[in-house]
N, C-alpha and C positions, 0 to 999 in steps of 0.2 A: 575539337571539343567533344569529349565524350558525354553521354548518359546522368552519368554521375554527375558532372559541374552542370548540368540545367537545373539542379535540384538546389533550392535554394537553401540556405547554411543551415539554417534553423530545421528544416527537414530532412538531413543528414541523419544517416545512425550511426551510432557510437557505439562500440562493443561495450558491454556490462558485466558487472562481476556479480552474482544473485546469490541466496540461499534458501534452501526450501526444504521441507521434511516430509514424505511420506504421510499421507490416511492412513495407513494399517492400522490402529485404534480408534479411528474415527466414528463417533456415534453421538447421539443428542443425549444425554442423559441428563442437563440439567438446561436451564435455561434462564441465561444471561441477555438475551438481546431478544428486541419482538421477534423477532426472525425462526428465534427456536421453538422445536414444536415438537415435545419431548411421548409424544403418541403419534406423531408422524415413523413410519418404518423407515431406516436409512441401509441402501443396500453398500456395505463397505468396500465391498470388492469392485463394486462399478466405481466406486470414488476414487478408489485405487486407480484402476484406468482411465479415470477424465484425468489426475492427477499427474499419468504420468503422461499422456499425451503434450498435456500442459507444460511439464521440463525438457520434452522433448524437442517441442518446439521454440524453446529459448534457446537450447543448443543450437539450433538446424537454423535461427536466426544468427547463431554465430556470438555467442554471449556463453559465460563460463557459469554453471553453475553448482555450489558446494551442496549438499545435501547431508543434514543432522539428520540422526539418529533417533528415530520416532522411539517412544517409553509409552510402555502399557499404565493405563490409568490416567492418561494425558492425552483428549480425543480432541483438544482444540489446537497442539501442538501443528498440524498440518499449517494454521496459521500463522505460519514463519514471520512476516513481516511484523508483529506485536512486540518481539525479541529485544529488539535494540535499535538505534536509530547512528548511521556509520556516514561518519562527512571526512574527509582526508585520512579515513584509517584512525579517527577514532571512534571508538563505540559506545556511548552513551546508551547504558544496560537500563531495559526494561523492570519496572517493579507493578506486577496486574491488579485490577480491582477487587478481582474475584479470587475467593480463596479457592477455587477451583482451577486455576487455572497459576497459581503463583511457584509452584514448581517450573514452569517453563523457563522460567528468567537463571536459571541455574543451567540448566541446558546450551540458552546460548553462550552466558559467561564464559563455558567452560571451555566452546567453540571458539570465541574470538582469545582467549587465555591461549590459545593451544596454539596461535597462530603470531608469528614475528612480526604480521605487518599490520596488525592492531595492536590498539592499545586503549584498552576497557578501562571506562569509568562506571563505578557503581554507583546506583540513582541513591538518594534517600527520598525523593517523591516518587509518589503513583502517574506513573506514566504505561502507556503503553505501546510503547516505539513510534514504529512507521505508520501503526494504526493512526496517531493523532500527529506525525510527524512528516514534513514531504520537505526537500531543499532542490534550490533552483540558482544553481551555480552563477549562472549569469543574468540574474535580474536582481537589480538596483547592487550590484555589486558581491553579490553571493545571498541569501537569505532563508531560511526558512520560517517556513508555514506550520505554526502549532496550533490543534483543538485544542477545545474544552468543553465540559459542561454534561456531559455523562460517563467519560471512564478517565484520561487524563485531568490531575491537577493543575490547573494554573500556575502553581508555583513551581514545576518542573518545568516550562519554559524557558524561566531564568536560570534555571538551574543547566538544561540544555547551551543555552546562552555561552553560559562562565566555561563549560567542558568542552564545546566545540568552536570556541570563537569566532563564532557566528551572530549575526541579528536574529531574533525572532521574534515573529508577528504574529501574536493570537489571536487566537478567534473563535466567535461561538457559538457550538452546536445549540440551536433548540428544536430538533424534530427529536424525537428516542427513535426513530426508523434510522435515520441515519446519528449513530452513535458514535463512529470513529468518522476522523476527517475523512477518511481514504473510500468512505463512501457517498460523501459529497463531495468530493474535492481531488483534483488527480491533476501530476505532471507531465503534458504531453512535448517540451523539449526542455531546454536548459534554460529557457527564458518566458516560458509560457505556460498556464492551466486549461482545463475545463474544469465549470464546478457546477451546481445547483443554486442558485440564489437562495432558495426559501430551504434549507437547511442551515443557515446561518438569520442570526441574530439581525436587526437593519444598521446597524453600526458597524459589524463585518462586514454585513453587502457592500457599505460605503468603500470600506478598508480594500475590499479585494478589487472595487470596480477601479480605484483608484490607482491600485498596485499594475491590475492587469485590464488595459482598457482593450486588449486585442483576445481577450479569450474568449473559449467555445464555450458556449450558456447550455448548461443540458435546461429540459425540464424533469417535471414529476416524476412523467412515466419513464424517462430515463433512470432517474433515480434507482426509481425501485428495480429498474432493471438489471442494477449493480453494473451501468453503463460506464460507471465513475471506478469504477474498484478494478480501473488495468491497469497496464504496465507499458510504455513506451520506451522506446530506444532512441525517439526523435522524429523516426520516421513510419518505424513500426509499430503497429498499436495491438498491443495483444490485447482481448475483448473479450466477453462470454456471447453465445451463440442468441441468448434473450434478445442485446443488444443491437437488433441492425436498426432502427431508425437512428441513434447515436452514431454508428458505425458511419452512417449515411452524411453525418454532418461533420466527421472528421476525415473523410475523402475530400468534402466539399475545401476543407480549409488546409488538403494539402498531403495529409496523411496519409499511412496504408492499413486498416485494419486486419487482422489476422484472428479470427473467430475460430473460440474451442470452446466445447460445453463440459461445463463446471455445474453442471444442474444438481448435483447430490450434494456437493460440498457448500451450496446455497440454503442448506436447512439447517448449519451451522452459523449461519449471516455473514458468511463471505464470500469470494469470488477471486479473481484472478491476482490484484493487489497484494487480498490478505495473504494468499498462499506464496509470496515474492517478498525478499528482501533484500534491498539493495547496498552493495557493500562497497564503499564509495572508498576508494583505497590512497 
């Protein structure tokens, strides 16, 4: 018996295929989320290096990852996961809230267009991908998790629904701190979350305790800590450096956290998640 097989199934990692886009434009100039603080100084070149630390270490976890084509004029591009949201290779294309930021949906199209082993659907709702969108293979028989309530429309869930024939279960945001799902809510295997309770609605808390009665409960100051906006492989939890008491409670239930600091790219309001998109092929 090796190493390996003590490790229970569910804590297994699974190689990933991701995308992600370079900071080199990255800068606050407007402000879409509380998060932003458009007289805060952002040093871009240190972004640039938490940035690439951050894909470097997806590699070096043994995971593939594509890298778009950062476009000047487009400083929130870095966050790749808003793009599109990808279940068997297809790609249910982003359309963003903000007219600031609705050139990016053109970017990724053009990525998954280019590529033989998608096949892009274009939205006619306002969604904005993996921000409000998370799928979990193997619970209750494949499914995903869609927000709402500050940047995706509700009626882009069915519409994700019909494109990726899939189930999806909404739900919804009422803090504006946490605006996209993927900062209250994250998939740590193919059967399992953590989320924040009090970033959803009490009719979601019902919905998700019911869906997932074995998940990790962050709290608050997790929250804020953007303890929720990582990225797992199952067994590996990639985290931002804010995060060790979170860190602390997914060793507890099995995990391995792997901590990088994202502290510059956190004045744009996101973290490890938003800069990660998962291309489920």
């Amino acid at each position: 018996m090796t190493e390996r097989d003590l490790i229970p199934t569910a804590r297994r990692p699974r190689p990933r295929t991701y995308l992600m886009c370079a900071p080199e434009h990255f800068v606050v100039e407007y402000a879409i989320n509380p998060w932003m603080d458009t007289t805060a100084p952002v040093d871009t070149d240190l972004a640039v290096k938490q940035w690439d630390v951050l894909r470097q270490t997806m590699v070096d976890l043994g995971h593939t990852v594509h890298v778009l084509t950062p476009q000047a004029g487009l400083p929130d591009m870095v966050f790749a996961a808003n793009g599109g949201f990808v279940v068997d290779g297809v790609a249910y294309g982003a359309k963003f809230r903000y007219p600031q930021r609705a050139d990016e949906a053109a970017a990724h199209r053009a990525f998954y267009e280019s590529r033989a082993e998608y096949a892009f659907v274009a939205p006619t709702q306002i969604n904005e991908g993996e921000g409000d969108f998370a799928y979990l293979p193997d619970a209750h028989g494949g499914i995903a998790l869609a927000g709402y309530g500050f940047r995706t429309e509700p009626a882009a869930h069915a519409e994700a629904a019909e494109a990726l024939g899939r189930p999806v279960i909404s739900l919804k945001l009422v803090d504006p701190r946490f605006y996209h799902l993927d900062v209250a809510l994250t998939v740590l295997d193919d059967e399992n979350i953590a989320y924040y309770p009090g970033a959803f609605s009490e009719a979601s808390q019902k919905v998700i305790a019911q869906l997932f009665p074995n998940a990790v409960i962050a709290d608050e100051a997790d929250a804020l800590a953007f303890a929720l906006n990582l990225v797992s492989d199952g067994r590996n939890v990639v985290i931002n450096t804010e995060s060790t008491a979170f860190a602390d409670k997914l060793t507890a239930a099995g995990y391995h956290p792997v901590l990088v600091d994202l502290a510059e790219l956190k004045k744009g309001g996101g973290s490890v998640k938003c800069c990660i998109a998962e291309l489920r092929d």
